[in-house]
C-alpha positions, 0 to 999 in steps of 0.5 A, a space after each residue: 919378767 921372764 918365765 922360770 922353768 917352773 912356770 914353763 913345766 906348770 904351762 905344760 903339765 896344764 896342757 897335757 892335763 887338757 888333752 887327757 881332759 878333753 882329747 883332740 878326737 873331742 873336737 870333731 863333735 859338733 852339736 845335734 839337733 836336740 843341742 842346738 838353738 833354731 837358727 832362724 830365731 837366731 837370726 830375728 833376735 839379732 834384727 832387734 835394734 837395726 834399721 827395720 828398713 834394711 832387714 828385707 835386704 839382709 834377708 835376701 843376702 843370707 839367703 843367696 848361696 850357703 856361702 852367703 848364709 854362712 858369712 851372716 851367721 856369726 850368733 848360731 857359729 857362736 851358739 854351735 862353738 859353746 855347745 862344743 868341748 873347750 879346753 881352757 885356754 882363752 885368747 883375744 878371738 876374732 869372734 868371727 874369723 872366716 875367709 871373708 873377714 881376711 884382707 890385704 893391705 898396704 900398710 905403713 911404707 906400703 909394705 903388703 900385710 894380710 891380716 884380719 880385715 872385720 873385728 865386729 865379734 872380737 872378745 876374750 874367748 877359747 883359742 879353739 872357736 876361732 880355729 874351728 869356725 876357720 876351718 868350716 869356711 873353708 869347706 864352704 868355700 869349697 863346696 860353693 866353688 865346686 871343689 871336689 872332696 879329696 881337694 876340700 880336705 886337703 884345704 881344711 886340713 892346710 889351715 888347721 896344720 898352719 896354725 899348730 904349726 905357727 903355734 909351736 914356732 910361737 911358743 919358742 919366740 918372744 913377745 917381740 919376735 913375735 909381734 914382729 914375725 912375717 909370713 912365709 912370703 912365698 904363700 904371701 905371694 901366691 894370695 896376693 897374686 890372685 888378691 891382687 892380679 889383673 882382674 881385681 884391678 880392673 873391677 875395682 873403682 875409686 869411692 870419689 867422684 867430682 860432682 857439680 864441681 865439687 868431690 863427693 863420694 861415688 854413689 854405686 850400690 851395694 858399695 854405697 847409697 847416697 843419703 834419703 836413697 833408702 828408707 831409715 836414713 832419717 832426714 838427709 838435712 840433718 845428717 851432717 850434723 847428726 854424724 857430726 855427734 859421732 865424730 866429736 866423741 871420736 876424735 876424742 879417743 885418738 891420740 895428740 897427733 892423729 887429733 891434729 892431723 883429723 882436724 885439718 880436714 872438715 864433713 864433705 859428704 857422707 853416704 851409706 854403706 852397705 855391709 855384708 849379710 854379717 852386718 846387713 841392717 846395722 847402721 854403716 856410713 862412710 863419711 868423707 872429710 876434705 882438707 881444709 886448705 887443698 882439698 885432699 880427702 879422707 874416707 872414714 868408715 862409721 859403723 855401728 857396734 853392738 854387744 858380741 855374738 860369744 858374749 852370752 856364751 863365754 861369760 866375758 865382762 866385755 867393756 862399758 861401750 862395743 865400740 870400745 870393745 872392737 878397737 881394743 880387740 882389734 889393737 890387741 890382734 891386728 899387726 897393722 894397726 889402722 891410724 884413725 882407729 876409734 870408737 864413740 858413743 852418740 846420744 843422739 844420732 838415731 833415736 837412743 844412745 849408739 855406739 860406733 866403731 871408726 877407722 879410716 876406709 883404705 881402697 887397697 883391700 885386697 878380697 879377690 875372687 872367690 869362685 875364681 880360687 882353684 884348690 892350689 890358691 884356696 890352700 894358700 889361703 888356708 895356710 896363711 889364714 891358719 897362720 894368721 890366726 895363731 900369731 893373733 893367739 900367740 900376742 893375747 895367749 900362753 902360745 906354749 900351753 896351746 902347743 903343747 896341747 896341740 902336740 906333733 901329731 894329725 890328730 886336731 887337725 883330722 878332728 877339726 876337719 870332720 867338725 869343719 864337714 859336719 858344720 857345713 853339712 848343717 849349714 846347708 840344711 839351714 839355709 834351704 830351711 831359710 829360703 823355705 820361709 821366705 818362699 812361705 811368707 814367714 820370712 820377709 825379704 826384699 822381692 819377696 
């Protein structure tokens, strides 16, 4: 049923009400000392519950660079973002959307699509923490690229304008228009031409190898480590059938035809991944599936879910399992949906009832590399990250409301961007506090 004009002048007057409420100068604050939570408790109360073997290594990650620091910390953004102004408007949120939780992919036809490429965090929550936690990765970014100052703001200020403006562009479309609308293809091009160019092709590598006549899966860390190689893998014997009791409940979750098609293919191997600093220490295996008739693989990602970081502070009823809770954010936010997307819930895998998340492992990820982005490349990527986000917004969002809240003018995007400055200037102060109690035993990390 359509919007009446009534409804469209209640939208609005709701969002004017907002900005007097809570002015766009609002969001440049960003919590002080006295406000925040010490982000090293932070981090050991999310070392409950993972592999006690792993935590050294997370450790180590998060303390390699400020960047690196950044990209695990999803709990103190989330801690940080609740203790800033919010202006009412909830959407389905990434829970986590910075620059390295962004990929390319070839999607359906091979058409190229960049899009959210992690949803580990994703949950119902203000439309403001995705954009503002956006913004502050791109300073990092920056800062850890060398770039100079004038070019940082110039970046931050990229993806904040993207998104106002993909806001208002949204807020005068339909549903399906917008489910359907493309990205500029000229900023598009410019992402993937360093996503994808020359060297990235020639750093990448296929996950298969053959082995004693037979396909496994290519055991080269950090990517992958083959099974009983780290501690807390439990016994590689059984680890078939304990992956196993993931999968049946999985296959569940898929619909008539993707089931069919899963079950041509039977386990051939599996190894464990090796996620990121956000996800260091939680259990993550990539398990490969042959064809039972030609041998063709298939690589699904198995990764372990656990509650939302913004769940303590949005006040969200998240659903029964995180499993559950990541493929219907993903499926909420995420243009191209992946085919074996899943979850499960396995009583028996390691020790208590876990939950996992599923989805087929595609090669053609396109990350590209960072420290090589000059200022024109990372803005085209703010832009693009700007605009992804808001077509996320404007499908599980009122798109008009945020609009109209964002208005014409500078003004959010020039407050996000000196909240963008201060977050990573304390984010810089965090990870030397880090690296100061690894150096004075206080903090385990491998090497250490």
């Amino acid at each position: 049923m359509p919007f009446t004009d009534k409804d469209t002048s209640a939208r609005i007057a709701r969002a004017r009400a907002a900005r007097i409420a809570v002015p766009a100068v609002c969001h440049a604050e960003f919590p002080s000392a006295l406000q925040r939570a010490d982000p090293l408790s932070l981090l050991a109360q999310q070392d409950s519950g993972r592999v006690p073997q792993l935590l050294p290594l997370r450790y180590t990650r998060l303390a390699a660079s400020p960047l690196s620091y950044f990209h695990g910390t999803a709990l103190s953004a989330a801690a940080d973002l609740a203790a800033t102004p919010r202006t009412g408007f909830a959407v389905q949120a990434c829970g986590d959307a910075q620059l390295a939780n962004f990929g390319l992919f070839a999607a359906q036809g091979r058409k190229l699509v960049f899009d959210f490429a992690d949803f580990d965090e994703t949950l119902r929550a203000p439309w403001e923490w995705d954009v503002k936690r956006l913004a502050a990765s791109f300073e990092v970014t920056a800062r850890e690229i060398g770039h100079p100052a004038g070019q940082r703001r110039r970046t931050v200020l990229a993806a904040v304008e993207s998104y106002r403006l993909a806001m208002h562009e949204f807020a005068r479309r339909t549903p399906l228009e917008i489910f359907f609308a493309p990205p500029d293809p000229r900023t598009l091009r410019t992402v993937a031409a360093h996503r994808l160019g020359p060297a990235r092709r020639r750093a990448s590598f296929r996950h298969t190898e053959i082995r004693d006549g037979r396909l496994k899966l290519a055991a080269r860390a950090p990517w992958a480590v083959a099974a009983g190689r780290l501690g807390g893998d439990g016994d590689p014997a059984t680890l078939a059938d304990r992956l196993c009791t993931v999968l049946r409940p999985y296959r569940r979750t898929l619909g008539a035809a993707r089931r069919a098609m899963l079950d041509r293919y039977r386990l051939a191997d599996a190894a464990r991944a090796a996620p990121g600093p956000t996800s260091s220490g939680a259990r993550c295996w990539v398990a490969l599936l042959v064809r039972t008739d030609t041998g063709d693989p298939l690589l699904l990602q198995l990764k372990e879910a656990r509650p939302s970081v913004l769940q303590e502070y949005t006040g969200t009823s998240a659903l029964d399992s995180p499993g559950r809770r990541v493929v219907a954010g993903q499926r909420l936010i995420q243009a191209a949906g992946d085919v074996f997307l899943g979850w499960a819930r396995s009583p028996g895998f390691d020790g208590p009832a876990r939950d996992f998340h599923v989805r087929g492992l595609r090669d053609d990820r396109g990350s590209g590399d960072v420290a090589a982005m000059t200022p024109d490349v990372l803005r085209a990527n703010a832009r693009l990250c700007g605009w992804t986000v808001a077509k996320a917004h404007a499908r599980t969002g009122d798109a008009l409301a945020i609009a109209a809240y964002l208005g014409s003018g500078p003004g959010f995007a020039e407050a996000v961007r000196e909240f963008a400055t201060a977050c990573a200037d304390q984010n810089e102060r965090d990870h030397a506090a880090l690296r100061r109690a690894i150096r004075a035993g206080r903090v385990a990390a491998a090497g250490s």
